[in-house]
C-alpha positions in Angstrom: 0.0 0.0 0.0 1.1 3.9 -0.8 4.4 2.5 -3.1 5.1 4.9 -6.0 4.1 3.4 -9.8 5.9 5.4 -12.4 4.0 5.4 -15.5 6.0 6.4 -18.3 3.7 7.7 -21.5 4.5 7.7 -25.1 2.9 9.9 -27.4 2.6 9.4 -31.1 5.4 11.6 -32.1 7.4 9.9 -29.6 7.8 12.7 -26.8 7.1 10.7 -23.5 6.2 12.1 -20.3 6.1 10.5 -16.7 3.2 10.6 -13.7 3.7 8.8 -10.7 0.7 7.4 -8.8 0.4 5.6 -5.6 -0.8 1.9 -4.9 -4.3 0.7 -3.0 -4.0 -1.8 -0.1 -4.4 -4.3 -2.6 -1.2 -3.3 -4.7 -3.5 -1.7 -7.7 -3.5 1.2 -8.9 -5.0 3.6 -11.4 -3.9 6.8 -13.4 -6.5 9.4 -15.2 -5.5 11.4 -18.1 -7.1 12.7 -21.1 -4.5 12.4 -24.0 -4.7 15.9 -26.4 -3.1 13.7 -29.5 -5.0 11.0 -31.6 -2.8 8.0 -32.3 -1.4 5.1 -31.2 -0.1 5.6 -27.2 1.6 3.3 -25.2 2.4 3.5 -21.4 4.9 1.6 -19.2 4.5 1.1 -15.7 7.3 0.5 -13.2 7.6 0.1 -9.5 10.8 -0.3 -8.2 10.5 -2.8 -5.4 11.4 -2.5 -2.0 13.7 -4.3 0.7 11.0 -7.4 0.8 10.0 -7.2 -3.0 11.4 -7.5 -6.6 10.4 -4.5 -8.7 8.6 -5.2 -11.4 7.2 -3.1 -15.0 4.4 -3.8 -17.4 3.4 -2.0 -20.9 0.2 -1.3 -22.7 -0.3 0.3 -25.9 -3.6 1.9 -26.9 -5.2 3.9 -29.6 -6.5 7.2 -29.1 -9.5 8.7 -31.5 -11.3 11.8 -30.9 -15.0 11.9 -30.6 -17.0 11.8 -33.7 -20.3 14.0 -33.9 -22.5 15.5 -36.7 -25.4 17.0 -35.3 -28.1 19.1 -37.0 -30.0 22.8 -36.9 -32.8 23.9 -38.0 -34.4 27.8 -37.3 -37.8 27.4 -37.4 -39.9 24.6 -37.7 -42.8 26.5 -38.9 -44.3 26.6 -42.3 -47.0 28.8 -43.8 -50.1 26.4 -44.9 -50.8 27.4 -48.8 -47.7 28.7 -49.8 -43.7 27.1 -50.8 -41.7 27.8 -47.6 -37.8 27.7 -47.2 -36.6 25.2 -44.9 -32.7 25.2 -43.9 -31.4 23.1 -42.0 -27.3 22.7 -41.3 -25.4 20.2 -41.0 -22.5 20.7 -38.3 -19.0 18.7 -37.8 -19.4 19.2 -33.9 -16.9 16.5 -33.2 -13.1 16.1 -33.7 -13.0 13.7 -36.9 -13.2 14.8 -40.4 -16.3 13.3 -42.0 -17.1 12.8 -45.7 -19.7 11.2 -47.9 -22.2 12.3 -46.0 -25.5 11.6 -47.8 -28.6 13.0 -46.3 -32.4 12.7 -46.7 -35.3 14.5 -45.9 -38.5 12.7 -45.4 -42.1 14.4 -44.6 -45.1 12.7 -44.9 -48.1 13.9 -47.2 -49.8 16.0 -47.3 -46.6 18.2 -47.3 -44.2 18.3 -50.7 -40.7 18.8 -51.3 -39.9 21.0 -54.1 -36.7 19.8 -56.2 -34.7 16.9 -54.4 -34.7 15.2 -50.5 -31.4 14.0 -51.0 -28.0 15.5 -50.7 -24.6 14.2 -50.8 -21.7 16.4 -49.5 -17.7 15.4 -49.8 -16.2 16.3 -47.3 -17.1 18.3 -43.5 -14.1 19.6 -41.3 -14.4 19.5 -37.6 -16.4 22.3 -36.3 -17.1 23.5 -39.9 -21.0 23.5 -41.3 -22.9 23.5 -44.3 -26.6 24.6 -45.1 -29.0 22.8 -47.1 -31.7 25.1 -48.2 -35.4 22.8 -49.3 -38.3 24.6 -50.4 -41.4 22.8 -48.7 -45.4 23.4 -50.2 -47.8 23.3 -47.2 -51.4 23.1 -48.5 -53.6 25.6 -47.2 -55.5 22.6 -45.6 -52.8 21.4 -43.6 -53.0 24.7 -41.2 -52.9 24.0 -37.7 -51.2 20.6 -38.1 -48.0 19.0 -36.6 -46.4 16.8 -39.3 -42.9 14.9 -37.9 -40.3 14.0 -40.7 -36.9 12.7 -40.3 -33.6 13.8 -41.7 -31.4 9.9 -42.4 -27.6 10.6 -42.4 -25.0 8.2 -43.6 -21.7 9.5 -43.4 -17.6 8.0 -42.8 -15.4 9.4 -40.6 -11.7 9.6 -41.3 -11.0 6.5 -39.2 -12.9 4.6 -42.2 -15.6 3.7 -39.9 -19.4 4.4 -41.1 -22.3 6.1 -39.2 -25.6 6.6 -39.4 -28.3 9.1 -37.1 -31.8 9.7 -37.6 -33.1 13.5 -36.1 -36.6 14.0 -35.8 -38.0 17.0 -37.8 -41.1 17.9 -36.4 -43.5 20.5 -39.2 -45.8 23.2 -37.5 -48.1 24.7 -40.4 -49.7 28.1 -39.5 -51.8 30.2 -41.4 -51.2 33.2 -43.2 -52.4 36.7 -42.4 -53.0 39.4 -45.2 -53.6 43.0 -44.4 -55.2 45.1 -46.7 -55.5 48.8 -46.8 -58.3 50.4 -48.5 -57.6 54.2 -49.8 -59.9 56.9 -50.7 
């Protein structure tokens, strides 16, 4: 209990850095640390013994990845019953990871229509970077005062060569339109 483990880390580039860390009764013991570089790590852990006990060392190696996130924003949910509303919604890189072939489709149910295409592909999305995908959506007039919910499907890599896909709820409100007219004499 209370011996002194040296833990000896190696980064990527091959810089290495020690933190020492003391043992439970047991004669475990347990480091935290939040590595800033993606790659492959590996960490060695030492203890040089004492008068009653042969030191003794141990090495791991691990991979570190940083997390990988696209989410989605959308203004205003709200569309005018009778008329072809604009619709953005933007895609955001919210994570660490470059992403690419991101494909991503926009379904509403009837009686609401999508003017032009519901499905996008984009290349290529750096981390914390965005793009804005700009659908034109016909509400009937008959559909004022309804909730519609659509979804938005993305399918998209990361550059780890690992494939992802999310579903986001888009939930419709169609309100009505109000026209003032002036009369003049």
């Amino acid at each position: 209990e209370n011996a002194t483990v040296t833990l000896n880390y190696k980064r990527p580039d091959g810089s290495t850095f020690n933190r020492d860390v003391k043992t439970y009764a047991d004669g475990s013991y347990r480091d935290s640390y939040q590595p800033d570089v993606e790659g492959s790590w590996s960490v060695n852990a030492s203890w040089l013994g004492d008068e009653r006990h042969e030191g003794d060392w141990a090495s791991a190696s691990f991979e570190v990845r940083f997390p990988v996130s696209l989410s989605i924003v959308t203004p205003d949910n709200r569309l005018t019953g009778g008329l072809d509303n604009q619709f953005n919604i933007t895609l955001l890189n919210s994570g660490g990871v470059p992403l690419s072939t991101i494909d991503a489709t926009l379904n509403i149910p009837s009686p609401l229509i999508i003017q032009g295409n519901n499905h996008w592909t984009f290349q290529y999305l750096e981390p914390g970077n965005s793009t804005l995908i700009a659908v034109k959506i016909y509400a009937p007039a008959s559909s004022i005062g309804t909730t519609y919910s659509g979804s938005l499907n993305l399918n998209y890599r990361d550059d780890y060569g690992e494939s992802h896909s999310d579903s986001y709820p888009t939930g419709l409100i169609i309100t009505g339109r109000i026209e003032l007219i002036a009369y003049g004499e």
